[in-house]
Each structure stands twice: as structure tokens, then as C-alpha cells.
C-alpha positions as CSV (number, residue, x, y, z in Angstrom):
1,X,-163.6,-49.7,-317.2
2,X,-164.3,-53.5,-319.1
3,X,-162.5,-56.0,-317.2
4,X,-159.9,-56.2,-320.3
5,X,-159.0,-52.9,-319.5
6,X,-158.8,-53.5,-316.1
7,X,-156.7,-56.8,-316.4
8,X,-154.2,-54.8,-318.5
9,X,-154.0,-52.3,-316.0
10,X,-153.1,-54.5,-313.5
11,X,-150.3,-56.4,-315.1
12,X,-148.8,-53.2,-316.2
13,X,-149.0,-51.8,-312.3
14,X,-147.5,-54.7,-311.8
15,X,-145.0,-55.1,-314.3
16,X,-143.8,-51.5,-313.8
17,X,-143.6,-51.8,-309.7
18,X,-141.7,-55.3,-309.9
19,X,-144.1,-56.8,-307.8
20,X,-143.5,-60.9,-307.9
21,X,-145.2,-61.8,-305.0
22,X,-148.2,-61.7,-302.7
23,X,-146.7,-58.5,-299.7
24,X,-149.1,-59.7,-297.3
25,X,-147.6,-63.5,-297.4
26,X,-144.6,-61.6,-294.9
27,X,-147.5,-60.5,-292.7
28,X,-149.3,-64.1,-291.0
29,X,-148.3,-67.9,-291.8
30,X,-150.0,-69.1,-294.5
31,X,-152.0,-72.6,-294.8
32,X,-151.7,-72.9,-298.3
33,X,-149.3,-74.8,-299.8
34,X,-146.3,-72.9,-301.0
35,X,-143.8,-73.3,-303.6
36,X,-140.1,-74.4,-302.2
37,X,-138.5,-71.3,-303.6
38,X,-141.5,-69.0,-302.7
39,X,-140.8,-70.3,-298.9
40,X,-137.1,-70.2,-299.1
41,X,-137.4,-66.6,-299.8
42,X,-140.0,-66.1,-297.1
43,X,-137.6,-68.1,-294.9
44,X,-134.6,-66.0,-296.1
45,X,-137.4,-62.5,-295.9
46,X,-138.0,-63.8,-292.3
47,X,-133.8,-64.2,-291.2
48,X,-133.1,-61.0,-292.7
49,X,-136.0,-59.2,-290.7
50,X,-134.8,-60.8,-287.7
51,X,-130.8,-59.9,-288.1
52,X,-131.9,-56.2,-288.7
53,X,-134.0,-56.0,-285.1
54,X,-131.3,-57.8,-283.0
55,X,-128.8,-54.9,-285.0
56,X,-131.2,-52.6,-283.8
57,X,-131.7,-53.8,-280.3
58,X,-127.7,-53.7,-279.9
59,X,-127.3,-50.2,-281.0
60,X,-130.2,-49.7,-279.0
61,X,-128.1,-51.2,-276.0
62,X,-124.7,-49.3,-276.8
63,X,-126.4,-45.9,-276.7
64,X,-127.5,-46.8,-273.3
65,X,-124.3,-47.9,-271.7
66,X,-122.4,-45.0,-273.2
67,X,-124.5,-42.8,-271.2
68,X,-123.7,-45.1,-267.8
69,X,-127.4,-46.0,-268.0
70,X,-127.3,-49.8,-266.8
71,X,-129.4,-52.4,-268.7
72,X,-133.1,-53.4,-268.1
73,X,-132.9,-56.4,-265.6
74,X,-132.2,-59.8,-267.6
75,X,-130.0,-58.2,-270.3
């Protein structure tokens, strides 16, 4: 494959799958210097992530207790 061919492949992978951004950039902080709306959606990626885990560490919790199982000490 020419790299044409292969540059045209990419952008329609890429153009087909919606794909706007870097998917590892969720994974670790970053030390490069990020665009404000690129980190206000990483931010907003981030609070969203967190929201779902606490919702899943309450259900988590109610399942427990409506089997009279008592909390893990601290909870």
C-alpha cells in the first residue's frame, strides 16, 4: 500500500467511526499542551466517569443492605 493510499484509508476509518479525538488522552494525564475545549471535554469525560462509579458503588451498597448484609467498616 503507497502511503496515499494509506492516508486515505485512514481518514475514511476515521471519518466513518466518528473518531475526533486521541482515546488514549482518557487513559494518563497528558504533558502536552491541550486545547481549552479539548480539556473541558476531558474534564466533563472525567466527571461523567466519576458520577457513573459512585452510581455504581450505591447500587452496589443497596443490594447489600437489602439482604441485612451490614456495610464494610467505614461506610
Amino acid at each position: 500500500m503507497f502511503l496515499h493510499q494509506h492516508d486515505s484509508a485512514v481518514a475514511a476509518f476515521i471519518l466513518t467511526k466518528g473518531i475526533a479525538r486521541c482515546p488514549t488522552a482518557r487513559a494518563l494525564p497528558t504533558q502536552a499542551t491541550i486545547a481549552a475545549a479539548d480539556r473541558a471535554a476531558l474534564e466533563d469525560d472525567a466527571a461523567k466517569r466519576e458520577w457513573l462509579r459512585e452510581q455504581r458503588s450505591a447500587t452496589w451498597k443497596r443490594s447489600f443492605r437489602m439482604y441485612g448484609i451490614p456495610a464494610l467498616p467505614g461506610e
